[in-house]
C-alpha positions as CSV (number, residue, x, y, z in Angstrom):
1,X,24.5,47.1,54.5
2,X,25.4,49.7,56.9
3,X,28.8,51.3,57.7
4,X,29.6,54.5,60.1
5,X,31.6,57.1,58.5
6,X,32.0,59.8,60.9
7,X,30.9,59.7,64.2
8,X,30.2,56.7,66.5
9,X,29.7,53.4,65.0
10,X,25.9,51.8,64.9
11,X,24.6,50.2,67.9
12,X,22.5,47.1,68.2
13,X,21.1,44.7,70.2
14,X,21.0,41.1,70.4
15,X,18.1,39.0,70.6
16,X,17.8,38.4,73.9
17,X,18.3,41.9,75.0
18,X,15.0,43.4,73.6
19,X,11.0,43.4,73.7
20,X,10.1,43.3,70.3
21,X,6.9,44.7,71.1
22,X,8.2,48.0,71.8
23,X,10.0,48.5,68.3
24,X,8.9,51.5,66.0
25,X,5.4,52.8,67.4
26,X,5.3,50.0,70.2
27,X,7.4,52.5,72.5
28,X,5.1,55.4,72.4
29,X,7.3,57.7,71.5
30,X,9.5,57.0,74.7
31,X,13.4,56.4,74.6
32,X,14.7,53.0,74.9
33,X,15.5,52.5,78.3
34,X,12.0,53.9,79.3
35,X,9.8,52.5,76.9
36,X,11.2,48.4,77.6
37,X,12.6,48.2,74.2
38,X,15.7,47.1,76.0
39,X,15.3,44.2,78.3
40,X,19.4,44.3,78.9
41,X,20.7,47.6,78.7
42,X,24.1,46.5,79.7
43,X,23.8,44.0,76.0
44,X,23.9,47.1,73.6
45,X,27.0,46.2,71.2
46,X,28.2,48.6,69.2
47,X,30.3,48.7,65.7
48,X,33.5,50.4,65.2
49,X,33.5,53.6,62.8
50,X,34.4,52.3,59.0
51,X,32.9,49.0,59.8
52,X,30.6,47.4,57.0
53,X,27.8,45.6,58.4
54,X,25.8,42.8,56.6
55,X,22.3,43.2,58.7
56,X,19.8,40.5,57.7
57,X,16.5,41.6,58.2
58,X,13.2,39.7,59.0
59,X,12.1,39.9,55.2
60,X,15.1,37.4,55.1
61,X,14.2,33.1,54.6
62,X,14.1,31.7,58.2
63,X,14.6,35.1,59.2
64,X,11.1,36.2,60.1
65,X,10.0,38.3,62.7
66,X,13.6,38.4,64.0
67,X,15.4,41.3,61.5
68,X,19.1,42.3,63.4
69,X,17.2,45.5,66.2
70,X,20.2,48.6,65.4
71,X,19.6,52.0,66.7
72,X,21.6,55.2,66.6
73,X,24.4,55.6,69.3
74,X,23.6,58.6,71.8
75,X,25.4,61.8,70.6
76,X,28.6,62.6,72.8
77,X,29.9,66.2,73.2
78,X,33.5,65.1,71.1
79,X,30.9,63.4,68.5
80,X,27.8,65.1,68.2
81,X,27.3,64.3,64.4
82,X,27.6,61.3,62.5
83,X,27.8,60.2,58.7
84,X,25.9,56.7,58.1
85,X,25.6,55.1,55.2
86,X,22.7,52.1,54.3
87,X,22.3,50.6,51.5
88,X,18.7,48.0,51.0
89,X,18.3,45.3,49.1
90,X,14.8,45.5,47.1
């Protein structure tokens, strides 16, 4: 579960918009646009603030190898902090 508090809402990416390759360490160390993460930059999609989102992962059945990609929006000069709240199932 994740939900925004303050701040802009979470950002992710659809399937088809991404090169799971370049998740985590794959990017070395570069941001998203430049490292290929993002095969459609135009796809980001993004929550609004207060919104609870139900993220299945790729520990989920079925779900393997294809967990829900989210990322932190890019800090604005109105918005330059956010609160976030995740909770994980274990």
């Amino acid at each position: 579960m994740i939900c925004s508090y303050g701040g802009s809402g979470t950002e992710w990416l659809p399937e088809n918009a991404l090169d799971r390759s370049k998740l985590g360490m794959g990017s070395g160390g570069q941001p998203d646009v430049q490292s290929g993460l993002m095969t459609d930059p135009t796809a980001i999609k993004q929550m609004p603030v207060f919104a609870v989102g139900l993220m299945k992962g790729e520990h989920g059945e079925g779900n393997e190898g294809r967990g829900l990609a989210h990322r932190s929006p890019m800090p604005a000069d109105a918005q330059p902090r956010r609160l976030l709240l995740t909770l994980d199932m274990l």
